[in-house]
C-alpha positions as CSV (number, residue, x, y, z in Angstrom):
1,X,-27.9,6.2,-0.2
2,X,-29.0,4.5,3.1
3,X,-27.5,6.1,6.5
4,X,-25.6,2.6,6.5
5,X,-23.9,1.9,3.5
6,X,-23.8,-1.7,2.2
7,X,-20.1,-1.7,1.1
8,X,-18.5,-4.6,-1.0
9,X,-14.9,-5.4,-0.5
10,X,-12.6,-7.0,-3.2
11,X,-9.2,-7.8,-1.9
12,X,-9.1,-9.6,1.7
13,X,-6.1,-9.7,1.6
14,X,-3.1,-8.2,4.2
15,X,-4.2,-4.8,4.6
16,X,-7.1,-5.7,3.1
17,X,-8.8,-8.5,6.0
18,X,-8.0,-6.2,8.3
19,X,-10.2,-3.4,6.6
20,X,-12.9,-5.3,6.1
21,X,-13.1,-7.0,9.6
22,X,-13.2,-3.4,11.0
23,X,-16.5,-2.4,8.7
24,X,-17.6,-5.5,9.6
25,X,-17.5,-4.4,13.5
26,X,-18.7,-1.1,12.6
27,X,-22.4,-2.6,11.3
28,X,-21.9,-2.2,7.5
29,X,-23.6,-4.6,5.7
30,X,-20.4,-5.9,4.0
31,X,-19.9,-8.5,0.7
32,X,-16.8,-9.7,0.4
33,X,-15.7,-11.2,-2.6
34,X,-13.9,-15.0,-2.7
35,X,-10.2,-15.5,-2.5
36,X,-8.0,-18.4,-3.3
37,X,-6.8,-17.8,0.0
38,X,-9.6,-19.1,2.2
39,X,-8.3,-18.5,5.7
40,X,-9.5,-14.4,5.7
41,X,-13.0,-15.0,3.7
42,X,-13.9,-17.5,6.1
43,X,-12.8,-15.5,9.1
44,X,-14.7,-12.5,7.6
45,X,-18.2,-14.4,6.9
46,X,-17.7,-15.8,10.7
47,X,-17.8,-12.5,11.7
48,X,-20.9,-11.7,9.5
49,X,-20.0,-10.9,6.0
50,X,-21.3,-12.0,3.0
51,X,-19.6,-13.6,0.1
52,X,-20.3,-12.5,-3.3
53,X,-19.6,-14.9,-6.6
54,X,-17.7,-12.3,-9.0
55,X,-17.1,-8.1,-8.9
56,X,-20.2,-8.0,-11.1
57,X,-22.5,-9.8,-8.3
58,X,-20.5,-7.7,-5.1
59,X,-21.7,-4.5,-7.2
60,X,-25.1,-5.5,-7.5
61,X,-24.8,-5.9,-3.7
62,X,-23.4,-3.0,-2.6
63,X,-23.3,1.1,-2.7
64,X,-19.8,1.3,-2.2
65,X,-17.0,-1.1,-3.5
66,X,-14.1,-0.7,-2.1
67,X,-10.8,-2.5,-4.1
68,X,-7.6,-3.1,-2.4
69,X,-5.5,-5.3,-4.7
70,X,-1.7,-5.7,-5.6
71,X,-1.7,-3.3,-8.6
72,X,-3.2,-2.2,-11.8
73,X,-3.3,-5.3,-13.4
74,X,-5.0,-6.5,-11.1
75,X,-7.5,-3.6,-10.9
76,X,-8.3,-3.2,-14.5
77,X,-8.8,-7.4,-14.4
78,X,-11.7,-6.8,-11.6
79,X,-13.2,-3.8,-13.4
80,X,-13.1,-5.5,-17.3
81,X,-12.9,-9.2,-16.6
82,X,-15.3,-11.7,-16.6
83,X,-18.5,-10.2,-14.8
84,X,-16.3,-7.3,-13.9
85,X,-17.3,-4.1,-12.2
86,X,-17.6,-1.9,-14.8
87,X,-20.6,-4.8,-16.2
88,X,-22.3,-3.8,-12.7
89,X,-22.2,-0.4,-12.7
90,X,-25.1,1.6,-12.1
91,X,-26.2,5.2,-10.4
92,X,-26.0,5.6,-7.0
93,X,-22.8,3.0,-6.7
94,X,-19.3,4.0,-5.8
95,X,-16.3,2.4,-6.5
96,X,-13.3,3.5,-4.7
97,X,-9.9,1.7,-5.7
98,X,-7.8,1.5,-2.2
99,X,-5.1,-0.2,-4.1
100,X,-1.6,1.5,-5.3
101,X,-2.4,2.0,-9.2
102,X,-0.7,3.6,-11.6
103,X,-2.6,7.0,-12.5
104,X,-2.0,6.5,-16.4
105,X,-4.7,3.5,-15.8
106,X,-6.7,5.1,-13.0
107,X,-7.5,8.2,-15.8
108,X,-8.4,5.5,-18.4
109,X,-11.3,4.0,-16.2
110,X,-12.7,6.7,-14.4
111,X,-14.7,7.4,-18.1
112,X,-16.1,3.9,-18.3
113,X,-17.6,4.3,-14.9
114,X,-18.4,7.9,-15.6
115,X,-20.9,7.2,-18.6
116,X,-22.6,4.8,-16.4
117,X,-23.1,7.2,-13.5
118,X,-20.9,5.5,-11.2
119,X,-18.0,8.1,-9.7
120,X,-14.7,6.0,-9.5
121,X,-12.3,7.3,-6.6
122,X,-8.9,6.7,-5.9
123,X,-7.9,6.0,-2.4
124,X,-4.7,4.2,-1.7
125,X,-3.6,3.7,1.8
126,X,-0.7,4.4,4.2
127,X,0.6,2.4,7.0
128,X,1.3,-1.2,7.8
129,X,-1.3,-4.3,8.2
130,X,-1.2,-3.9,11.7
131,X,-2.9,-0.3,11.4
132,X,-5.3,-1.5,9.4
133,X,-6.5,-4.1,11.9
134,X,-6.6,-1.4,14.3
135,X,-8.5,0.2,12.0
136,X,-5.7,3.3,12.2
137,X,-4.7,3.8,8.4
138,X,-4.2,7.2,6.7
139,X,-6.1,7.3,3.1
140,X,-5.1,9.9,0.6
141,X,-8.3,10.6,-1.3
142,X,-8.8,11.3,-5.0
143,X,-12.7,12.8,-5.1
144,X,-15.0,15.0,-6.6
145,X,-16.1,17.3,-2.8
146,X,-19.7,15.9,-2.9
147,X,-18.0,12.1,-2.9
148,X,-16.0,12.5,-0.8
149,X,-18.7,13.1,1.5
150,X,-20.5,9.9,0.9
151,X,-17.7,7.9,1.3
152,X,-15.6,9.4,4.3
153,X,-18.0,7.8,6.9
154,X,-17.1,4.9,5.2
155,X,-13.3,5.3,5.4
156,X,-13.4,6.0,9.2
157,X,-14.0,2.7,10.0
158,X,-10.7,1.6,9.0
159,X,-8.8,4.8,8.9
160,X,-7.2,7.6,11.6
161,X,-6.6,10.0,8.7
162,X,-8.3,10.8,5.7
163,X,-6.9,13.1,3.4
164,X,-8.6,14.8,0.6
165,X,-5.8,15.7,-1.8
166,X,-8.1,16.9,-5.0
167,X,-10.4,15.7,-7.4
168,X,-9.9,12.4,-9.2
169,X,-6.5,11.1,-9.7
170,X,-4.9,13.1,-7.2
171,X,-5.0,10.5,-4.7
172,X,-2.6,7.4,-6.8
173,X,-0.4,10.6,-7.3
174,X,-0.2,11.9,-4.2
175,X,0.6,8.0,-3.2
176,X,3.3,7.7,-5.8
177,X,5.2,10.5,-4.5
178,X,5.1,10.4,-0.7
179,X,6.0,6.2,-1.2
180,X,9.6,8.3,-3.3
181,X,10.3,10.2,-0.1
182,X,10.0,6.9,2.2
183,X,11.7,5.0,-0.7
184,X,14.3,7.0,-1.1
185,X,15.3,7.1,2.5
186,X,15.3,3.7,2.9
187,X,17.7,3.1,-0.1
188,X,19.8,6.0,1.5
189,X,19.8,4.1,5.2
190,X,20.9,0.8,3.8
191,X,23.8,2.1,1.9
192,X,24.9,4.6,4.7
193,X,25.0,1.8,7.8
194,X,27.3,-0.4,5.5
195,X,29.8,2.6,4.9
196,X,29.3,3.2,8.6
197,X,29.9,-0.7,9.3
198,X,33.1,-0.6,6.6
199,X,34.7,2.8,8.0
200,X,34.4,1.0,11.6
201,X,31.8,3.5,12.6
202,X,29.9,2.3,16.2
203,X,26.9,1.4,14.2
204,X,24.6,1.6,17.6
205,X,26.6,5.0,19.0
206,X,25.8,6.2,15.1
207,X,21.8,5.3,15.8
208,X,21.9,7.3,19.0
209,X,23.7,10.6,17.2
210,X,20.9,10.6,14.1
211,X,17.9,9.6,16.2
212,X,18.7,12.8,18.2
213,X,19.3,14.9,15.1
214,X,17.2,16.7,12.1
215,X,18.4,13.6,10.1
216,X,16.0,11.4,12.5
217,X,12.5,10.1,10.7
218,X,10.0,7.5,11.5
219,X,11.7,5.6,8.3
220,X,14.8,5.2,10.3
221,X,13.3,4.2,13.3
222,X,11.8,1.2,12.0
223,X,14.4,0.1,9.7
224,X,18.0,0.4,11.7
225,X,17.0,-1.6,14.8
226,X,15.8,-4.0,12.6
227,X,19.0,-4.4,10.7
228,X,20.5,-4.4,14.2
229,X,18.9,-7.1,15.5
230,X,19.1,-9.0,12.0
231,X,15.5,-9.5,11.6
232,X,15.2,-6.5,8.5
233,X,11.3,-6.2,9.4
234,X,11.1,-3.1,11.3
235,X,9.3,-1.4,8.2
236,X,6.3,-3.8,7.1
237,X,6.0,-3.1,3.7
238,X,7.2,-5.7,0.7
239,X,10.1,-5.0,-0.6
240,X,8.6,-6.3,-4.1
241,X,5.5,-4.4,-3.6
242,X,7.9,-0.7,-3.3
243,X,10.1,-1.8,-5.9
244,X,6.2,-2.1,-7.8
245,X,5.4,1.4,-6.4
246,X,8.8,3.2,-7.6
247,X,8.0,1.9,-10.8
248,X,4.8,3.8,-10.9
249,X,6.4,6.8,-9.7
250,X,9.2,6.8,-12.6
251,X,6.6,6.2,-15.4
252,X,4.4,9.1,-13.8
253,X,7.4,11.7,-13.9
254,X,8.7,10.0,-17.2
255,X,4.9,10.8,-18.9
256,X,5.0,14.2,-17.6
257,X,8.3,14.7,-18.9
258,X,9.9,15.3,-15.5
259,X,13.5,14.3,-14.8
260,X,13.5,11.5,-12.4
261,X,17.1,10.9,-11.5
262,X,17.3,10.2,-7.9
263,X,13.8,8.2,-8.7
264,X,15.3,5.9,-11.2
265,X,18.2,5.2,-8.9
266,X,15.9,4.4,-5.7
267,X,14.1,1.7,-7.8
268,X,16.8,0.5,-9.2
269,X,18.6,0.1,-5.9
270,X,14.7,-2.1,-5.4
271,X,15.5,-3.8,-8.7
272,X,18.9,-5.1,-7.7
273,X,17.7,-6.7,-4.1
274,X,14.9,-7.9,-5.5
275,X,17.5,-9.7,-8.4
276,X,19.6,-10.9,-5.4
277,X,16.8,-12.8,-4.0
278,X,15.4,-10.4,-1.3
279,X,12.1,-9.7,-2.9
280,X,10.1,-11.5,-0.6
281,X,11.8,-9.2,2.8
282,X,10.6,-6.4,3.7
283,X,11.6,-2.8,2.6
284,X,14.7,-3.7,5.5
285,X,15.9,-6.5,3.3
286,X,17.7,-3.3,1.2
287,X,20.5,-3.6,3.9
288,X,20.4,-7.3,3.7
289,X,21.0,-6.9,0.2
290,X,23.8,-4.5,0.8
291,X,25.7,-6.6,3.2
292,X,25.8,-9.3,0.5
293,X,26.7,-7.1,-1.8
294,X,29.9,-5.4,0.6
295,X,30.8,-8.6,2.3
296,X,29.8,-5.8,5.1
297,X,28.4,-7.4,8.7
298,X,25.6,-4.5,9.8
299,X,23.9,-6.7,12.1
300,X,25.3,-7.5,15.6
301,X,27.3,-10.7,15.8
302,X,25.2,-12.2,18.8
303,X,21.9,-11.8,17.2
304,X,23.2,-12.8,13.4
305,X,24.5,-16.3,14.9
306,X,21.4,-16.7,16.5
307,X,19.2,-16.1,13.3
308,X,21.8,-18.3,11.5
């Protein structure tokens, strides 16, 4: 492999534009492949990328393919569709799936690739778009050690921190469980400001006493002002997207046969906003979701009448 990669990039989407824009700046040689959203490929091939026709022809391309998509669907339809990657696999490429994928389908492709000599890496990502524009995302990586090596250069051109977690597989896990621990507390957060609200609790006064307190975390800090202010977008992440992830998680412990209580009530906590219409908020929308629910008013008067 060159000193310079040529990387291919399927998924220009959100997190993924801003990825790709920041290899682009870095000098990789980077094919991008189309989207039905034209706005990002067109910014990206201003700025110097290349667009390929189909997974099969960005492979051919490339040395490294990197995949940030919604899901697992919509992995396994890149790697076994129509001119898919797995039909332009070769030795000496990489395929690294950035996306959020359920392991049980992560382990049944890493063997396709495998027999063609292509390693297949799982590397989801952490953070918001915004990071990944500033090229400031943390990766958790799945990867043989001698991969990992070829492909970290490649991930600091988008990323702060790269983690390597294990060998393949490890990295969708790893993913799975430390999207449960922000989960969970946001579930928690929207349920405890409406009791505050209800029990006539100083909601800011109650913001002050946990930011100063072991309670605090960076998951309350970007949700409560937020719900505050009304706007429930402190914490950019879909709502739909982490009530996709918490499914992942509860199928993961439910294969292993793990019991997954407080999981199962965390996404379903997702399901039920999401059923109330708030799918498309952010995470934030859960307290959206419980004010309908409660009749409960969490967001200051002033700034509710203005949204309103």
């Amino acid at each position: 492999m060159s000193e310079q990669p040529k990387i291919g990039f399927i998924g220009v989407g959100m997190m993924g534009h801003g990825m790709a824009s920041n290899l682009v700046a870095k000098g990789f040689p980077t094919t991008i492949l189309g989207h039905r959203n034209r706005k990002p490929v067109d910014d990206l091939v201003s700025k110097g990328a290349t667009e390929g026709k189909n997974p099969a022809d960005v492979a051919a391309r490339s040395d490294i393919v990197l995949i940030c998509v919604t899901g697992s669907p919509q992995v396994e339809e890149i790697v076994y569709g129509p001119n898919g990657l797995l039909s332009g696999a070769r030795k000496g490429l990489i395929v690294v799936d950035c996306s959020t994928s359920e392991p049980d389908s992560t382990t049944k492709i890493f063997p396709g690739f495998a027999a063609k000599g292509t390693p297949f890496v799982d590397a989801p990502l952490a953070r918001t778009p915004k990071e990944a524009a500033e090229g400031r995302l943390n990766v958790m990586v799945g990867a043989e050690p001698d991969v990992f090596a070829l492909i970290e250069p490649v991930l600091r051109a988008f990323a702060e921190n790269i983690f390597h977690v294990g060998g393949p597989g490890a990295g969708h896990k790893t993913k799975l469980i430390n999207n449960f621990f922000a989960m969970g507390q946001a579930a928690l957060i929207g349920e405890a400001l409406v009791a505050a609200q209800r029990s006539g609790v100083d909601v800011d006064a109650l913001f002050k006493v946990v930011s100063a307190g072991g309670a605090n975390s960076g998951i309350f800090q970007m949700i409560v002002p937020s719900a505050l202010a009304g706007t429930y977008d402190g914490l950019k992440f879909g709502l739909d997207l982490a009530r996709k992830d918490l499914r992942y998680y509860t199928h993961m412990t439910e294969t292993l046969g793990l019991p997954s209580i407080l999981g199962e009530v965390v996404h379903q906590t997702f399901v039920q906003a999401s059923s109330m219409g708030f799918g498309s908020y952010m995470v934030g929308g859960l307290v959206a979701a419980q004010e309908k629910i409660t009749g409960a008013k969490v967001a200051r008067e002033k700034a509710r009448d203005a949204a309103e």
